[in-house]
Steps between C-alpha positions, in 0.01 A plus 500: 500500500250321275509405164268762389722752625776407340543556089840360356569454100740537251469748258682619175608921564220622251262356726633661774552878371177491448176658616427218719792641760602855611810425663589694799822552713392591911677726623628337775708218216850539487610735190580351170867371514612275259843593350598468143659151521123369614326689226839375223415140685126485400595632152709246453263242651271607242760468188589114592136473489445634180716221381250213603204345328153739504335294670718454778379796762764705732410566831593811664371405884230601702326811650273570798247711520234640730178472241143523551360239302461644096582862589805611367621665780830310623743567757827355402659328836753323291620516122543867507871456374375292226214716354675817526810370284240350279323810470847638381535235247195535354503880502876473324368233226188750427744817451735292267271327275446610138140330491299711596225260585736321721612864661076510571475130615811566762366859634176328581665270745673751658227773486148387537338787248210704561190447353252815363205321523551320829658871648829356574842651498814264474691405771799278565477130523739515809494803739821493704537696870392814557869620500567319142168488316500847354838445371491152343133591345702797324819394362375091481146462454424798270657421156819718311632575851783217571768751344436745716520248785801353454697832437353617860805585763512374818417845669138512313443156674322510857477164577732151445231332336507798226846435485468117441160583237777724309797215519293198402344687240801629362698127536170339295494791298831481401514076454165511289613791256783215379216290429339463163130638459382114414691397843277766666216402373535144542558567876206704513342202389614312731381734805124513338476105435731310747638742729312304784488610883323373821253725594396416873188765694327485790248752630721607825878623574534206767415235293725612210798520732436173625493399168801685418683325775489194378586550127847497332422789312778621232623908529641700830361286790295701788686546852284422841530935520314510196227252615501676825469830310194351295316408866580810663428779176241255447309597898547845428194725379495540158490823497849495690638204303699677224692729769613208690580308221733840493602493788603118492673539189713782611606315793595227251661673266720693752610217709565286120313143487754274695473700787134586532437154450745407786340750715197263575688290641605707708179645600369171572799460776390804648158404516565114527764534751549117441764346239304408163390187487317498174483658166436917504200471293338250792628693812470841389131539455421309805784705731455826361253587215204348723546784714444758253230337237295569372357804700890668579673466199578830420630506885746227409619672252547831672615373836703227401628405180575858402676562811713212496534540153661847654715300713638215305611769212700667835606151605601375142680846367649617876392844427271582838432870534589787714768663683733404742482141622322392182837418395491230759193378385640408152856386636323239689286400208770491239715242796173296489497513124785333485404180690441143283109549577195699511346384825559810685360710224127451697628628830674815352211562278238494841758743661483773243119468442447517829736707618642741187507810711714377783816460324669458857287186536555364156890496597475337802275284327692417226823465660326226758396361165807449315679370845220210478579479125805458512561233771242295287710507218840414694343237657325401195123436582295379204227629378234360720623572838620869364164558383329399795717757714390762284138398534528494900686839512169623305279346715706667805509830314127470421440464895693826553808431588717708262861457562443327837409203252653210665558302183805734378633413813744214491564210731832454654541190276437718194698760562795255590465313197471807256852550637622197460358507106743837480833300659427217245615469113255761409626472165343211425144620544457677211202710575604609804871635420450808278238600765713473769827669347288763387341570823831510657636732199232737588639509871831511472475782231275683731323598333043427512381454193782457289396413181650206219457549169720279388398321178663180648556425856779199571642362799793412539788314724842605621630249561442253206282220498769304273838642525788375303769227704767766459293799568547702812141393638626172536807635700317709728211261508492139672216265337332480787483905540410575155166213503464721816487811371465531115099505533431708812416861475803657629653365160263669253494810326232678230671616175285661197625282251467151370723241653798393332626178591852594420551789744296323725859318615752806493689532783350773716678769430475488111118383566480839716644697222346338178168346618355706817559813398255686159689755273603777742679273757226435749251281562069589459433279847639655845499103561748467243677799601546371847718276346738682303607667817648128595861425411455103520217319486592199778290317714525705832378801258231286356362387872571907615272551181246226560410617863482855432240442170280264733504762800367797287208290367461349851448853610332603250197253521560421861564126477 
């Protein structure tokens, strides 16, 4: 980029709502989203400035644009949050004011009027998305309409920007009406003179997210899916731009912004089918988007990101359709969901975009998958060597192999010390207990798919971890067996309550009476059932316990 390219300067806000830009919002930009704590912030930003000598100016931070030299035209790639909620300032100062010159002064900036004798009409200063613009150039931009707008219900709103244009000019509304007129107009004052902002343009959409990239700009920061969504919407044919900006959107919107953001990574995995080694905004162009741009962007779109888009909301919400063994499908995604990590979420997402009619495959498949899951965890392999496993059983899967894969195979040392994790104080390892007792609920109530609500999960021990000298643990307990046993998994229990650490120690029949059972006399957990049934809790039941609880999840995943 060369220095003629590139226009920066600061500027007070009349300068620019002004003729000199028409500010535009693309399509494919993220909707507006600020919530009313941002907009309250700025307002009160903008009070404690008030307070300080005239001459000292108040920055508000920077925008970028995509500008052609001096025509107005300019695509917003960052600041949108900013000039919207100033647009809603300024159009709530121009509706309160009893000047009416300063009502005048403040429509101007956010209405650029028409001129007879040039054959103009007026138009907005700003021009949101093609989902928002009608509605913020109606109830904001044209003057006498805020009451109307902040009375509007939630049904008569299509979109959540509309919702947050209604809140955050409702919460300013509200905050400036306390305000005297001469504390209005002073601030309006202050927006006109030295109200200052950073006004950075460059002639094309690369160079201004390069610039973007690199600046500590104030407001709702970008995510890589919105860059990506700039590069991709970007490659498409204009006149095919603002329907998959829709189509994106949607996708977003469905899935909520955590998770579509998340799903790039997982999409790079797929494609990838190597660990990440650098940032997502570095590997994801150069293992995926280079593919598809910039002469099959609308394929990407179509044939991958909505599709796993499809997927991840299957993955993330267990809710895969169809009859029958569908069930299956989502029993063996909501045991996955309940592992420590996401790592597997890229395999199980490949499976049901590739193969989301054969639900008989997508069981086997999944099932293979959580056995491989679930060893990792026991065994506790960190992140790196987990990931890598994933990225060879892609690879594998990519080859055809299918559920022949050899990596969810595992290796007689594996398999002997994911066994060995289940005989040891399994307790201890806090991420992997609850999984494990509620795998083994789900057996030994058996029944698939058994779901817990619970609001609170706990587990629990029998056999206390610090009974009392003159208890009965310590009578039918030696030292030696009770370090032995206190922690292993034959000795825990799930209860849907909070622990107590007073019934913790009761002896066991008073604990099995007051502490294991809920209101009506039994217990949520079959697990905790099981145990009721026992007269004495001793350690020749304990061991009975212990090798039974490790032999149904040896069966079950075959170690």
């Amino acid at each position: 980029m060369t220095m003629k390219q590139l226009m920066a300067g600061e500027l007070p806000l009349r300068k620019i709502f002004c003729s000199d830009y028409d500010f535009a919002i693309p399509d494919y930009q993220r909707p507006y989203a600020w919530q009313s704590e941002q907009a309250l912030q700025l307002l009160d930003d903008l009070d404690d400035a008030l307070g300080r000598d005239e001459d000292d100016p108040y920055f508000l931070g920077s925008v970028v644009l995509v500008k052609q030299g001096d025509t107005p035209a300019a695509q917003v790639i960052d600041g949108q949050q900013r000039l919207t909620t100033l647009t809603i300032l300024l159009s709530i100062l121009r509706d309160l004011t009893e000047n009416t010159q300063l009502s005048a002064e403040l429509k101007e900036l956010v209405e650029e009027p028409g001129r007879i004798m040039d054959g103009t009409r007026a138009k907005p200063r700003l021009r949101l998305r093609k989902r928002d613009a009608d509605f913020f150039a109606k109830y904001v931009q044209t003057a006498g309409n805020l009451d109307a707008l902040v009375e509007l219900p939630d049904h008569a709103l299509g979109t959540d920007a509309q919702r947050a244009i209604r809140d955050n000019t409702r919460a300013l509304r509200n905050r400036l009406l306390d305000w005297p007129e001469t504390k209005r107009q002073a601030l309006a004052t202050m927006l006109g003179q030295r109200t200052l902002l950073v006004v950075v343009s460059t002639p094309d959409l690369a160079s201004a997210h390069r610039i973007f990239s690199v600046m500590n700009a104030r407001g709702l920061d970008l995510s890589p899916a919105d860059i990506f969504k700039a590069d991709v919407i970007g490659a498409v044919p204009p006149e095919r731009q603002a329907d998959y900006a829709d189509k994106w959107e949607d996708a977003e919107q469905d899935l909520g912004r955590d998770t579509f953001a998340a799903l790039f990574l997982d999409i790079r995995m797929i494609f990838a089918r190597e660990r990440a080694r650098r940032e997502l905004l570095k590997e994801f162009p150069t293992q995926v988007l280079r593919e598809y741009l910039p002469s099959k962007a609308t394929v990407f779109v179509d044939d991958v990101l909505l599709p796993y888009a499809d997927a991840i909301e299957h993955v993330v919400n267990q809710d895969f359709p169809g009859p029958g063994a569908a069930a299956e499908v989502n029993n063996w995604l909501r045991r996955l969901a309940m592992l420590d990590n996401n790592d597997w979420r890229a395999p199980a997402l490949w499976a049901l975009r590739h193969h989301r009619e054969d639900v008989a495959f997508l069981v086997a498949y999944l099932q293979r998958l959580e056995r491989l899951a679930a060893s990792m965890l026991l065994r506790r392999v960190y992140a790196t060597p987990r990931a890598q496993r994933y990225a060879d059983l892609l690879k594998s899967l990519d080859r055809g192999t299918g559920l022949d894969a050899a990596e969810f195979d595992l290796t007689d040392a594996e398999r002997a010390a994911t066994r060995t994790k289940l005989e040891e104080d399994i307790y201890l390892v806090q991420p992997v207990r609850k999984y494990v007792l509620l795998r083994l609920d789900e057996l030994l109530a058996k029944t698939p798919g058994v779901s817990y609500d619970h609001k609170l999960i706990t587990v629990e021990h029998i056999l206390p971890q610090n009974p009392a000298p003159d208890s009965e643990w310590s009578t039918a307990f030696t030292e030696d067996e009770r370090t032995l046993w206190t922690h292993k998994l034959g000795n825990l229990v799930l209860l849907n309550r909070a622990k107590n650490s007073e019934a913790q120690n009761y002896d066991f029949v008073t604990k099995k009476a007051k502490y294991f059972t809920g209101k009506n006399g039994v217990s949520t957990f079959a697990l905790t059932s099981q145990v009721l049934g026992s007269e004495a809790w001793t350690p020749e039941v304990l061991q009975a316990r212990q090798e039974r609880l490790v032999g149904l999840l040896a069966t079950e995943w075959n170690f």
